[in-house]
Structures are given as C-alpha cells and as structure tokens.
PDB file with one MODEL, atoms N, CA, C and O in Angstrom:
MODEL        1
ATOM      1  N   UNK A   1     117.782  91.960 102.698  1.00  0.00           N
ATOM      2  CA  UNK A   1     116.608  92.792 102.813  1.00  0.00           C
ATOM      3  C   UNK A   1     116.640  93.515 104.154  1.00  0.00           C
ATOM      4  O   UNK A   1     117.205  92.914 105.067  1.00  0.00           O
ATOM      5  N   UNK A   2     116.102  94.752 104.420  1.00  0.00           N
ATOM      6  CA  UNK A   2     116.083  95.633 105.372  1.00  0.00           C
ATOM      7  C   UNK A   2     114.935  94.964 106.527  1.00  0.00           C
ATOM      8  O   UNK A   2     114.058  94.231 106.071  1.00  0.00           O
ATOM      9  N   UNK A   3     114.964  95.168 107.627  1.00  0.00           N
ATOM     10  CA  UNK A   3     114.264  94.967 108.377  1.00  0.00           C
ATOM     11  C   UNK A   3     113.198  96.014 108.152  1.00  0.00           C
ATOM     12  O   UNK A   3     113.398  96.984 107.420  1.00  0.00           O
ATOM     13  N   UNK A   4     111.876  95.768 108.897  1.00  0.00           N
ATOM     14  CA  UNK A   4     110.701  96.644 107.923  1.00  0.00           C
ATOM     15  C   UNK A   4     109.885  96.929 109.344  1.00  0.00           C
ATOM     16  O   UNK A   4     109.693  95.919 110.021  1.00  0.00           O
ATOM     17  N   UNK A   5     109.345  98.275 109.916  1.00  0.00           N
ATOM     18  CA  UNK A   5     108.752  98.855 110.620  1.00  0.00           C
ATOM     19  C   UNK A   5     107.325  99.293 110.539  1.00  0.00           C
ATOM     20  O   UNK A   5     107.195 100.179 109.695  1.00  0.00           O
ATOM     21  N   UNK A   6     106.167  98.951 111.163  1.00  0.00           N
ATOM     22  CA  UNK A   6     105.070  99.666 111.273  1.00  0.00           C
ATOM     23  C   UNK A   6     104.498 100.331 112.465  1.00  0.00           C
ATOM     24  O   UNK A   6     104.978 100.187 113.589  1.00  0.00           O
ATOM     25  N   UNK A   7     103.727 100.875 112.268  1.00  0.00           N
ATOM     26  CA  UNK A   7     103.159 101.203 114.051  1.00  0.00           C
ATOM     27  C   UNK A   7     102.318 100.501 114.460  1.00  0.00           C
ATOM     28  O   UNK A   7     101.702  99.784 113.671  1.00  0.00           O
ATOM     29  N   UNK A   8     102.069 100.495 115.666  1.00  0.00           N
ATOM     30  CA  UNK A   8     101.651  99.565 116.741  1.00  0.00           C
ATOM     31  C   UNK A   8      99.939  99.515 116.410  1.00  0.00           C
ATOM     32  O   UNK A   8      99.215  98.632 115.950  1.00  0.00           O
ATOM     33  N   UNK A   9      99.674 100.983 116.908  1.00  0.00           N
ATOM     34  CA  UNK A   9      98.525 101.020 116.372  1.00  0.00           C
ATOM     35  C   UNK A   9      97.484 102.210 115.599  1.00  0.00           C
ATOM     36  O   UNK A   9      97.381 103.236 116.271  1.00  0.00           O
ATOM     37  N   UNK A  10      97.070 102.210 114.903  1.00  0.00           N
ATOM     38  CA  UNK A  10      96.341 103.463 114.785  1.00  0.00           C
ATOM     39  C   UNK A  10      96.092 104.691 115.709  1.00  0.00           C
ATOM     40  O   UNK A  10      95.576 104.786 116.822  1.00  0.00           O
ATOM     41  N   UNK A  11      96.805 105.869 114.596  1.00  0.00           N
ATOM     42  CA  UNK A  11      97.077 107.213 115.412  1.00  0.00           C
ATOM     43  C   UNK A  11      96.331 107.994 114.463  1.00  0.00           C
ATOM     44  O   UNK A  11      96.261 107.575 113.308  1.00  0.00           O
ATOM     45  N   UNK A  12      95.603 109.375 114.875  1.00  0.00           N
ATOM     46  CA  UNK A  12      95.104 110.569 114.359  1.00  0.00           C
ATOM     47  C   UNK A  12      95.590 111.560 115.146  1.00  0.00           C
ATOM     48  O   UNK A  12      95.664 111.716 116.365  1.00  0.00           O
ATOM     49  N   UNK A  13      95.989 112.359 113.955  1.00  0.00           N
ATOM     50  CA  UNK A  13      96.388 113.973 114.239  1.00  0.00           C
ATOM     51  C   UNK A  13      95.755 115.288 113.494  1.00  0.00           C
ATOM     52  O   UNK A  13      95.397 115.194 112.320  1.00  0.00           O
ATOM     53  N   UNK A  14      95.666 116.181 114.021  1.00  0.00           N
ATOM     54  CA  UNK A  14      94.928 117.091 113.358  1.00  0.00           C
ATOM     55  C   UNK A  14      95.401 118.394 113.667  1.00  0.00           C
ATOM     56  O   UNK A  14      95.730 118.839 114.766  1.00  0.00           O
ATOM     57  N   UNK A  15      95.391 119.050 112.348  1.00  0.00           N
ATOM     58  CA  UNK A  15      95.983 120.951 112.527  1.00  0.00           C
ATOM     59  C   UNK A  15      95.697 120.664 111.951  1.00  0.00           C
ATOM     60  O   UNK A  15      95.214 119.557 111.714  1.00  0.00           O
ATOM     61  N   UNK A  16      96.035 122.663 110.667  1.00  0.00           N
ATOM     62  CA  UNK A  16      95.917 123.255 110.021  1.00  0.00           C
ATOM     63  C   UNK A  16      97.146 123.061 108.294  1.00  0.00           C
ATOM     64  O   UNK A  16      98.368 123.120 108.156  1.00  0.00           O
ATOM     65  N   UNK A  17      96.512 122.933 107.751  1.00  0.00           N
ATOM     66  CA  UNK A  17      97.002 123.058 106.397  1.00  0.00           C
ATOM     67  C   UNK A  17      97.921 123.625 106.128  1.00  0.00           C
ATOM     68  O   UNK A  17      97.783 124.809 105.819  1.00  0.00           O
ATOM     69  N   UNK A  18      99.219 123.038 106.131  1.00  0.00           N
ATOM     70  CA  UNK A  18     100.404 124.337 105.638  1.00  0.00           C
ATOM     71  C   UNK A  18      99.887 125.447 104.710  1.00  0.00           C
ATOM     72  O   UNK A  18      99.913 126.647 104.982  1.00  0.00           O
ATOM     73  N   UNK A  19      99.423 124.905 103.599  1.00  0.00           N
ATOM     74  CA  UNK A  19      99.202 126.140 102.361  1.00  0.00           C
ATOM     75  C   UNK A  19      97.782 126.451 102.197  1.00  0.00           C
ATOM     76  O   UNK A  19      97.338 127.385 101.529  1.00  0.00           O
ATOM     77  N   UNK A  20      96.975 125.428 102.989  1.00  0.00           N
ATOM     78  CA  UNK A  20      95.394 126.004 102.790  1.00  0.00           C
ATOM     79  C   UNK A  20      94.867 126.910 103.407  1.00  0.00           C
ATOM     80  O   UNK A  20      94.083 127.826 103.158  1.00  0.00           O
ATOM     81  N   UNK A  21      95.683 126.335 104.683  1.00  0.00           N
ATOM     82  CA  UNK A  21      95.028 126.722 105.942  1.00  0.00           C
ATOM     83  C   UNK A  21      93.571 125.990 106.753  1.00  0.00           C
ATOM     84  O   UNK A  21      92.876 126.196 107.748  1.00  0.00           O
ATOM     85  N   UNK A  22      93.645 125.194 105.798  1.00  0.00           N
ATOM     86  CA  UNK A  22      92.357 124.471 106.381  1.00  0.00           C
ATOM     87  C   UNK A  22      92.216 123.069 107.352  1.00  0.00           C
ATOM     88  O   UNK A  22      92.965 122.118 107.127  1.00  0.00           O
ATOM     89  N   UNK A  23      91.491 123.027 108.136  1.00  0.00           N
ATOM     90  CA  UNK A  23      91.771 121.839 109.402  1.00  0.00           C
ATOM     91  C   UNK A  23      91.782 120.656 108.331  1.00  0.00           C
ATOM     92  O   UNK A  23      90.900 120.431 107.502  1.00  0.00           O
ATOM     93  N   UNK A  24      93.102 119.868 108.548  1.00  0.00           N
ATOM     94  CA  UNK A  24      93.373 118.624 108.282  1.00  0.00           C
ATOM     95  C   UNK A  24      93.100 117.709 109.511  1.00  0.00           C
ATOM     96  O   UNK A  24      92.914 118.148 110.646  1.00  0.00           O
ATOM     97  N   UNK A  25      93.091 115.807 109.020  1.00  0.00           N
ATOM     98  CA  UNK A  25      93.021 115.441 109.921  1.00  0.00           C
ATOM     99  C   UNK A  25      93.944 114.247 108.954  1.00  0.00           C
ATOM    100  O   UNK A  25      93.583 114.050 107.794  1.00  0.00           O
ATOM    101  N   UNK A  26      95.369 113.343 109.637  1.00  0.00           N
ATOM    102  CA  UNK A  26      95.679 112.317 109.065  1.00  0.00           C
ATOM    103  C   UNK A  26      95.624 111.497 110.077  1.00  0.00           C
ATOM    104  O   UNK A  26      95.982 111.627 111.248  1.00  0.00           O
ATOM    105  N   UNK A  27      94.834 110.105 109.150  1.00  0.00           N
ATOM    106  CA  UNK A  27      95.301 109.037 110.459  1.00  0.00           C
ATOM    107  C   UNK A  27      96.228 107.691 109.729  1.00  0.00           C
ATOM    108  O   UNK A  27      95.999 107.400 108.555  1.00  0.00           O
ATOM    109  N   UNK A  28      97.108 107.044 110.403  1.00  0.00           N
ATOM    110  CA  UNK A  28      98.106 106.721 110.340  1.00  0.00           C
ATOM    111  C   UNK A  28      97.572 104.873 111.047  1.00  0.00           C
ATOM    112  O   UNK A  28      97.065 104.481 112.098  1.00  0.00           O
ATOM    113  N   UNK A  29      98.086 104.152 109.667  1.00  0.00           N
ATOM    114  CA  UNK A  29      96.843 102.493 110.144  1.00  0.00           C
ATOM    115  C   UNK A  29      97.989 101.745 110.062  1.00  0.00           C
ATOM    116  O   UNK A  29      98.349 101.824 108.888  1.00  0.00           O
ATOM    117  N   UNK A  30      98.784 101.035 110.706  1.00  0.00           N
ATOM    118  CA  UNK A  30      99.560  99.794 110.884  1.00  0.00           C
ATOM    119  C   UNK A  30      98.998  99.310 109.567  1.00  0.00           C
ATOM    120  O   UNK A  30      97.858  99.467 109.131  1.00  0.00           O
ATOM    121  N   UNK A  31     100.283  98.535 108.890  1.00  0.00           N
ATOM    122  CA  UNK A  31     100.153  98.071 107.706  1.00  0.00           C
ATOM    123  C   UNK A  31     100.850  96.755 107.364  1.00  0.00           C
ATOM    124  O   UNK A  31     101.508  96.194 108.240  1.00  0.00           O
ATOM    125  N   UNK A  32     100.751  96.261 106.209  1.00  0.00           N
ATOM    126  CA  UNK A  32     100.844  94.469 106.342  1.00  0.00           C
ATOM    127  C   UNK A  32     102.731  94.721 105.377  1.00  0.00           C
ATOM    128  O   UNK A  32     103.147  95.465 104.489  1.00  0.00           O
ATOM    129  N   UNK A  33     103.348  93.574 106.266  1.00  0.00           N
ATOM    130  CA  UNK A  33     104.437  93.351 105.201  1.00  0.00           C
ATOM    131  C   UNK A  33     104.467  93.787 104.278  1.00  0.00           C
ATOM    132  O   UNK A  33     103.330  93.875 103.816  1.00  0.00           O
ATOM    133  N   UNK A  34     105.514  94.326 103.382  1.00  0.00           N
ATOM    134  CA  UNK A  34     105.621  94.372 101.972  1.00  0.00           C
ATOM    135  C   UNK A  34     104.767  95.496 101.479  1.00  0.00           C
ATOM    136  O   UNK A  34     105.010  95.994 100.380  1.00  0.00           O
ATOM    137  N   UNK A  35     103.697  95.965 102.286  1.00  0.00           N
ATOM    138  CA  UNK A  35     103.183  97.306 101.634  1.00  0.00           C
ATOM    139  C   UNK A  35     103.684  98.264 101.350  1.00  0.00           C
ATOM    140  O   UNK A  35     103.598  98.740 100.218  1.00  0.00           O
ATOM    141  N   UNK A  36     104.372  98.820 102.357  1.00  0.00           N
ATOM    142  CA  UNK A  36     104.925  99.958 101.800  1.00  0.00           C
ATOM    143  C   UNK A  36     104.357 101.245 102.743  1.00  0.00           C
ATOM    144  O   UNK A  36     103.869 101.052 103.857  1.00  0.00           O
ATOM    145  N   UNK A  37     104.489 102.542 102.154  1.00  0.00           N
ATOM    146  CA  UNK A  37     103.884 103.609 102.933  1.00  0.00           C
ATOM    147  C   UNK A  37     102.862 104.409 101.588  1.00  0.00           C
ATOM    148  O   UNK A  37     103.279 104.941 100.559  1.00  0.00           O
ATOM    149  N   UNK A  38     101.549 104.260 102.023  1.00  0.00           N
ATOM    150  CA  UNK A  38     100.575 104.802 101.146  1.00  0.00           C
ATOM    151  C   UNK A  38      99.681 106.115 101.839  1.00  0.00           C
ATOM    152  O   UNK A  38      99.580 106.136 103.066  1.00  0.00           O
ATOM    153  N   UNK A  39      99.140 107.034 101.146  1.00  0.00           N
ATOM    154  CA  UNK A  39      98.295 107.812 101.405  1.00  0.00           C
ATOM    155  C   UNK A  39      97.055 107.564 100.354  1.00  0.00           C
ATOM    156  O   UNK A  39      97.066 107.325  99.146  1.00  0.00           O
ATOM    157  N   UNK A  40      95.849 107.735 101.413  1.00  0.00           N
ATOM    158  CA  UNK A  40      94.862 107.473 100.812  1.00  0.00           C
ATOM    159  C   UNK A  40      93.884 108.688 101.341  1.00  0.00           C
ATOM    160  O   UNK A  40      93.630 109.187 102.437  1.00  0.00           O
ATOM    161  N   UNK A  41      93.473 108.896  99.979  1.00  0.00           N
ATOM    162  CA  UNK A  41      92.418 110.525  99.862  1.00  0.00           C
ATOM    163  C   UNK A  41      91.215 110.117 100.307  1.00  0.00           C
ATOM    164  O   UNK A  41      90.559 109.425  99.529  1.00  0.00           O
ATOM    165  N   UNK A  42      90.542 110.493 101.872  1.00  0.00           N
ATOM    166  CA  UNK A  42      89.355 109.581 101.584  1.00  0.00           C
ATOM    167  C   UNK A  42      88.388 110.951 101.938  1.00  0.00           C
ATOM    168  O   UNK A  42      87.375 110.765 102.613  1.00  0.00           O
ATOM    169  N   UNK A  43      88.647 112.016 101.575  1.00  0.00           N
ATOM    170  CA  UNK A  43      87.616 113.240 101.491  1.00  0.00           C
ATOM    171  C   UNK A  43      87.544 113.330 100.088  1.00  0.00           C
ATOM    172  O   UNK A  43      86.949 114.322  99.667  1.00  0.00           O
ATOM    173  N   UNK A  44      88.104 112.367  99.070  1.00  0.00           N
ATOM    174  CA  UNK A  44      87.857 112.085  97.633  1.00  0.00           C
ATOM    175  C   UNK A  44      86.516 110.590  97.578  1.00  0.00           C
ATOM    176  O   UNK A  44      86.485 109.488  98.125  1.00  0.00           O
ATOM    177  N   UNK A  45      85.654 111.261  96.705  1.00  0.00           N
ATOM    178  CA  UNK A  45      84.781 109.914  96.806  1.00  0.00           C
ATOM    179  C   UNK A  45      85.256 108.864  96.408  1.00  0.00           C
ATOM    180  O   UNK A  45      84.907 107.891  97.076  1.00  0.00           O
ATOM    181  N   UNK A  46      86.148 108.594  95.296  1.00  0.00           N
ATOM    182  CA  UNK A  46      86.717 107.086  94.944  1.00  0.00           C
ATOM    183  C   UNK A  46      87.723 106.783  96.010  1.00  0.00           C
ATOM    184  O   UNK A  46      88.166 105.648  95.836  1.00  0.00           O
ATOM    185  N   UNK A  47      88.181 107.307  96.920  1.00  0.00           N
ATOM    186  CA  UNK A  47      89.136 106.614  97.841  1.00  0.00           C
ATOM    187  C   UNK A  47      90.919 106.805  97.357  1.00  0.00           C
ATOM    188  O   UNK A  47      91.913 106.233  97.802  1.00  0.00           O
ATOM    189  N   UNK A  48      90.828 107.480  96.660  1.00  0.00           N
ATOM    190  CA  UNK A  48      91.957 106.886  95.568  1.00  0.00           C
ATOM    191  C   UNK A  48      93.260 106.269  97.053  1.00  0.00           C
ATOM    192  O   UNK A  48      93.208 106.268  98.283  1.00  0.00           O
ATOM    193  N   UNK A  49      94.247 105.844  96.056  1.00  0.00           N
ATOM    194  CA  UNK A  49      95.015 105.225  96.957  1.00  0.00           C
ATOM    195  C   UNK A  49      96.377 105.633  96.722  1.00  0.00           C
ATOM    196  O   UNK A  49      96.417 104.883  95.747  1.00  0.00           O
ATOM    197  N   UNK A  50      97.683 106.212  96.733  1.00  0.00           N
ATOM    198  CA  UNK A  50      98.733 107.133  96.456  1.00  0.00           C
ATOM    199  C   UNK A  50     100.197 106.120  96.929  1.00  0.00           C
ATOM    200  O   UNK A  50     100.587 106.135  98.097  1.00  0.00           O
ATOM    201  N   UNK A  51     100.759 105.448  96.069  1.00  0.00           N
ATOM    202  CA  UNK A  51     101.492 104.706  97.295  1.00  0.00           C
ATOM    203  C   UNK A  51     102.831 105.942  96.933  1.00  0.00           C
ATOM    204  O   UNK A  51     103.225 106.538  95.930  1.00  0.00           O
ATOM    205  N   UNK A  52     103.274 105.872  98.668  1.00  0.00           N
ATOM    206  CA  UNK A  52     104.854 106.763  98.795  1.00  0.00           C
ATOM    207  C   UNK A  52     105.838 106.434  97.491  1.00  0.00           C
ATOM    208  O   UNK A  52     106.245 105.284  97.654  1.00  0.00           O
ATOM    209  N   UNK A  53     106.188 106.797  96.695  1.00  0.00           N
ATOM    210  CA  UNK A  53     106.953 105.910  95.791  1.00  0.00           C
ATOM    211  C   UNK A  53     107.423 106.789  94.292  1.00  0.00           C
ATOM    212  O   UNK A  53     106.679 107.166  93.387  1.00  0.00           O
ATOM    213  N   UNK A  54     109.033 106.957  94.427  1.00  0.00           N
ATOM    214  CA  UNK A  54     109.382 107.537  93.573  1.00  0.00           C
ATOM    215  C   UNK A  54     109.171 108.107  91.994  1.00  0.00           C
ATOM    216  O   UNK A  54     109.542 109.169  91.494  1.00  0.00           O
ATOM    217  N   UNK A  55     108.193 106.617  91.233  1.00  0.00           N
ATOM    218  CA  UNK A  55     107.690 106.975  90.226  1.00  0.00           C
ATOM    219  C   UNK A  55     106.468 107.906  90.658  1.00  0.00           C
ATOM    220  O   UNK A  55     106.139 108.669  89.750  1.00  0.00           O
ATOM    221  N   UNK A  56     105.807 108.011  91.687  1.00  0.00           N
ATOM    222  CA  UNK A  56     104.860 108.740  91.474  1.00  0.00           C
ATOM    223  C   UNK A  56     104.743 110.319  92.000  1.00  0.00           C
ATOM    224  O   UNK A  56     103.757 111.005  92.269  1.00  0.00           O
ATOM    225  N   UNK A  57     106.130 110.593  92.029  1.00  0.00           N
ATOM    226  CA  UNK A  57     106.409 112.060  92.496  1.00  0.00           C
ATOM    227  C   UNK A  57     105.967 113.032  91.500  1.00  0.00           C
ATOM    228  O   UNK A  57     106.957 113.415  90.876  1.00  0.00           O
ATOM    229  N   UNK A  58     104.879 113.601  91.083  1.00  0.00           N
ATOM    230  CA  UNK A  58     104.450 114.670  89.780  1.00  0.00           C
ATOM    231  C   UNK A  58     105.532 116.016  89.600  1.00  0.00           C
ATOM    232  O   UNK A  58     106.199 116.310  88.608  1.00  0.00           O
ATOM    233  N   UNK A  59     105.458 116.653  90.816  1.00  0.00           N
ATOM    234  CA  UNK A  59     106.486 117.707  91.137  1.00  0.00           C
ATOM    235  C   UNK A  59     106.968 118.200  92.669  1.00  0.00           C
ATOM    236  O   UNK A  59     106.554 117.888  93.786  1.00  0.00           O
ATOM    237  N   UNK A  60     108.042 119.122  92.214  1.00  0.00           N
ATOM    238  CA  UNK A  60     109.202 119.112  93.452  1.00  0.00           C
ATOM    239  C   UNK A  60     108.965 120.705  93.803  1.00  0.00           C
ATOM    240  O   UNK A  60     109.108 121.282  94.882  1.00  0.00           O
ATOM    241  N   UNK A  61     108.525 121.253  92.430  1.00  0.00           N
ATOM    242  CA  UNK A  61     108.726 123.113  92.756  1.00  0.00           C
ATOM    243  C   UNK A  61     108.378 123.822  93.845  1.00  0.00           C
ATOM    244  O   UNK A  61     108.918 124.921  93.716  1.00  0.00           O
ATOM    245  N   UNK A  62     107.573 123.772  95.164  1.00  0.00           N
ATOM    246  CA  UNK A  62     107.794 124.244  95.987  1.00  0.00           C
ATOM    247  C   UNK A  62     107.157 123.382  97.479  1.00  0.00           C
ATOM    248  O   UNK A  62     106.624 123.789  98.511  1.00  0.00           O
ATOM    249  N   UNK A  63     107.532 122.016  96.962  1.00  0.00           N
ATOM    250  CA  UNK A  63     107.274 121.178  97.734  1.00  0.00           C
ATOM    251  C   UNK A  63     106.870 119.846  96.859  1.00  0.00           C
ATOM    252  O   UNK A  63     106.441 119.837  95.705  1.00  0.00           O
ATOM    253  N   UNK A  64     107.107 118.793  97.666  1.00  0.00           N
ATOM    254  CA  UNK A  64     106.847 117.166  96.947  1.00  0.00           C
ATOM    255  C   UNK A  64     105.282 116.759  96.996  1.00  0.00           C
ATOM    256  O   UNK A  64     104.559 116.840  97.989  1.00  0.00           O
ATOM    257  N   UNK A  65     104.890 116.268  95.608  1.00  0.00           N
ATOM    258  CA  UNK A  65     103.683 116.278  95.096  1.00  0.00           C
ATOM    259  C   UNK A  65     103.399 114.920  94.633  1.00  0.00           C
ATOM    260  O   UNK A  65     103.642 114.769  93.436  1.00  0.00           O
ATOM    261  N   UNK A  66     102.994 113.984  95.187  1.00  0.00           N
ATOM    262  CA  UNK A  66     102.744 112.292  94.893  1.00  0.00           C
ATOM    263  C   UNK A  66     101.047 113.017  93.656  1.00  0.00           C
ATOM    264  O   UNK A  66     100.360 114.039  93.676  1.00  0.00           O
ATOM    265  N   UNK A  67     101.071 112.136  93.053  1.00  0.00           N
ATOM    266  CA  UNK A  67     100.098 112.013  91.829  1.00  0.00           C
ATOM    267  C   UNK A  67      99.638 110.082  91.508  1.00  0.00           C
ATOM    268  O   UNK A  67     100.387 109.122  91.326  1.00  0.00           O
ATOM    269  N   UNK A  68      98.041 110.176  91.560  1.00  0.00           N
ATOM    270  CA  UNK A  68      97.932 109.066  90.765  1.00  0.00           C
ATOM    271  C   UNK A  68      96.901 109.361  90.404  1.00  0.00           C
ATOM    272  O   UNK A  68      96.168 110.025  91.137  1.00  0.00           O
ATOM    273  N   UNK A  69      96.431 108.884  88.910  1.00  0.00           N
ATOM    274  CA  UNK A  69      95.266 109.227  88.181  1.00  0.00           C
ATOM    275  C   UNK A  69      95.076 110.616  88.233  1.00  0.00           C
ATOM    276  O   UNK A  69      95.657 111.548  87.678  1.00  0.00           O
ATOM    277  N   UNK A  70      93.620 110.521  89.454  1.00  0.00           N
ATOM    278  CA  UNK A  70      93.106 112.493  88.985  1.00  0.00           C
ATOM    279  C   UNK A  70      93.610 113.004  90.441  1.00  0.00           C
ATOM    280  O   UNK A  70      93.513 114.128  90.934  1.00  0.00           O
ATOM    281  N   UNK A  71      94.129 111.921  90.923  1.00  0.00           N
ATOM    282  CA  UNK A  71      94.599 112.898  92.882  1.00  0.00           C
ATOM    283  C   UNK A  71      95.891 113.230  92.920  1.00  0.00           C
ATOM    284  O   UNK A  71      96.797 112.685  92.289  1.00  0.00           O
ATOM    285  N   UNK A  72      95.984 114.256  93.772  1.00  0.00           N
ATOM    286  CA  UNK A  72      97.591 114.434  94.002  1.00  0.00           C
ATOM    287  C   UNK A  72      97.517 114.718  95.675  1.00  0.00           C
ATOM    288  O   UNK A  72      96.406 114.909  96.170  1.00  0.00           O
ATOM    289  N   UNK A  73      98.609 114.740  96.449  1.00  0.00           N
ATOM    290  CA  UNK A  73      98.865 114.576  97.169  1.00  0.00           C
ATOM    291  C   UNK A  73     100.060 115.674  97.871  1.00  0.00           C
ATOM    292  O   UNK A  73     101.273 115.471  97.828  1.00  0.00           O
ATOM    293  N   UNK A  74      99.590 116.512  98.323  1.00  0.00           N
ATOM    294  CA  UNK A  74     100.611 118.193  98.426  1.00  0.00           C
ATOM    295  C   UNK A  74     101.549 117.704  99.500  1.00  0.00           C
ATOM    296  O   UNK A  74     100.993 116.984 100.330  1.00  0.00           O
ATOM    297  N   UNK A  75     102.829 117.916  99.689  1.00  0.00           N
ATOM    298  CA  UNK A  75     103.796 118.643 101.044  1.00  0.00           C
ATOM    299  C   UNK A  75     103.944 117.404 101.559  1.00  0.00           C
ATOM    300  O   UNK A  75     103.891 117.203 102.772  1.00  0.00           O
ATOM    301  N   UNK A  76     104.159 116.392 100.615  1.00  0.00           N
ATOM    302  CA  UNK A  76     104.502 114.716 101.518  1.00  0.00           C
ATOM    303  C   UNK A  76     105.620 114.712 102.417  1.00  0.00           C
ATOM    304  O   UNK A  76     105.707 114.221 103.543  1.00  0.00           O
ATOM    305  N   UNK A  77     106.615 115.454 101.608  1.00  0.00           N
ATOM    306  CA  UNK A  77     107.695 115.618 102.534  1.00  0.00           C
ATOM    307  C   UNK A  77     107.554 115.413 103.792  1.00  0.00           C
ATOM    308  O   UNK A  77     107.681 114.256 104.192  1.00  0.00           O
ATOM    309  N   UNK A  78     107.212 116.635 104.878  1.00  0.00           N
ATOM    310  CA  UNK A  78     106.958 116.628 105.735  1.00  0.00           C
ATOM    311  C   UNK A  78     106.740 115.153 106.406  1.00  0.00           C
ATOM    312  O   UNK A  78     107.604 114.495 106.987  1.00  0.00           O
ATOM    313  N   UNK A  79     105.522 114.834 106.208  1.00  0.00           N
ATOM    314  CA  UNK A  79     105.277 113.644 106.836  1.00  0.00           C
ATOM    315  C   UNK A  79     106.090 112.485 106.460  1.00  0.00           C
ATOM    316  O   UNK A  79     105.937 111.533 107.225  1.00  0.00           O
ATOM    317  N   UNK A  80     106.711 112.345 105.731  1.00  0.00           N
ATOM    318  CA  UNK A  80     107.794 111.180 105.016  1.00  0.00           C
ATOM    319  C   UNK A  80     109.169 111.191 105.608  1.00  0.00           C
ATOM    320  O   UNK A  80     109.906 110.206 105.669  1.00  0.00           O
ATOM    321  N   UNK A  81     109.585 112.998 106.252  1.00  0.00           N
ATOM    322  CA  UNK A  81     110.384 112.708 107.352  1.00  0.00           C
ATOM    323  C   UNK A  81     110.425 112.395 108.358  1.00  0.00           C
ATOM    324  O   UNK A  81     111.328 111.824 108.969  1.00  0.00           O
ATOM    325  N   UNK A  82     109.495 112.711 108.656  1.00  0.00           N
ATOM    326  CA  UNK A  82     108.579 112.347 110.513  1.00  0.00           C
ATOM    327  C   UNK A  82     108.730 110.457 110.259  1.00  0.00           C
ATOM    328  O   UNK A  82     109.502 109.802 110.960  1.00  0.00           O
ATOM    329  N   UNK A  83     108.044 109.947 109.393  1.00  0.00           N
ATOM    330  CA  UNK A  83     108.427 108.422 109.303  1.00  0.00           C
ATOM    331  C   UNK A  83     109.825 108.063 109.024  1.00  0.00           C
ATOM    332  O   UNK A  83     110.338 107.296 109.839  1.00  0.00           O
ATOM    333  N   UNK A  84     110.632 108.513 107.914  1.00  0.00           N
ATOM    334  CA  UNK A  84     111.606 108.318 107.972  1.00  0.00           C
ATOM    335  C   UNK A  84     112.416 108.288 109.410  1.00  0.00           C
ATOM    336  O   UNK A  84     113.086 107.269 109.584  1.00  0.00           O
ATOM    337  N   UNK A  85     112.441 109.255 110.443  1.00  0.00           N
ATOM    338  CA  UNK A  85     113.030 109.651 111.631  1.00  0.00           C
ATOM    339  C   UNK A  85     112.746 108.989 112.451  1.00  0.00           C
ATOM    340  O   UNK A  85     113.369 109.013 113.512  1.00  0.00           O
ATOM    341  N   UNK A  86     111.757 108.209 112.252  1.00  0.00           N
ATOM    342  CA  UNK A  86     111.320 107.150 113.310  1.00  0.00           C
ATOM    343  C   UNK A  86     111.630 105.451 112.813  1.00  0.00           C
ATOM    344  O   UNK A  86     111.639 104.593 113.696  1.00  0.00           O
ATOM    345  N   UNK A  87     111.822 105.143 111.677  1.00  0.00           N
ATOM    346  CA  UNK A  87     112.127 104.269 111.092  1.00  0.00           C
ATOM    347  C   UNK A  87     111.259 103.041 110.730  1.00  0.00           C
ATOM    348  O   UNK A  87     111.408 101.820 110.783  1.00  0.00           O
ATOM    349  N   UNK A  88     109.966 104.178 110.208  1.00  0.00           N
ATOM    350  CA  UNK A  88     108.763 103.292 109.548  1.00  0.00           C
ATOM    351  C   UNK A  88     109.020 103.401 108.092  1.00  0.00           C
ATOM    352  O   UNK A  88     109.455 104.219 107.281  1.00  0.00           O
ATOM    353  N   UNK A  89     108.443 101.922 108.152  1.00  0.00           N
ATOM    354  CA  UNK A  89     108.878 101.932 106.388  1.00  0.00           C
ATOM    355  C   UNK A  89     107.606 101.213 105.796  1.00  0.00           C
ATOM    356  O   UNK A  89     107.513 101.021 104.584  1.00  0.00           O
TER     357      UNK A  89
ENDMDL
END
C-alpha cells in the first residue's frame, strides 16, 4: 500500500471562476485515513458530497466533470493537479 498524505491544516482560497467568472471560495479540511479526496458542494442545500474518483467522472469534453446524483462538479482537473504535485492523496 502507498503511503497516504493530508494537510496539516485547514486552508481557504479564493478567485474567480475559470468559466463563470464568478468569486469562488475552496477550502481544503485535513482528512481521516482511507478517505480519499472529496469535494463537497456546500452553496448546494443538501451538502452533496463528490468523492475524487474515477467512476464518477460524467464528462471530459472541455474539461473534467465529477457527477453524483443532481451535482456536478466543473474543471476538477485543475485542482487534482495542484494535489497530485504536492502528493496529497
């Protein structure tokens, strides 16, 4: 098994929307063993919860699109290399 990385501690960042243009804000929560890397919609009222994860890629066409239930999740890429490059998993 791979050795497994989180961050230390809770980080927030904030710009502008690649394709919206609209002020984003992600924050980034140290996470338990075995989780994994998840995004969670929480300007969605149910919270939904998105984990990083190959079955749940919807589409690729002009950028990577995580899907669960009724949420999707635009331009993961990006941020999935930024972790990748640092060697959070």
């Amino acid at each position: 098994m791979l050795n497994q990385k989180t961050i230390s501690k809770k980080i927030m960042i904030s710009g502008i929307g690649v394709h919206t243009g609209s002020k984003t804000t992600m924050t980034f929560i140290p996470s338990e063993p075995n989780r994994g890397i998840e995004f969670v919609r929480v300007d969605l009222p149910s919270q939904p919860v998105i984990k990083a994860d190959i079955e749940n890629v919807i589409n690729t066409e002009r950028g990577t699109i995580l899907g669960g239930g009724e949420s999707k999740m635009h331009t993961v890429e990006h941020v999935m290399a930024a972790l990748w490059a640092f060697g959070i998993t």
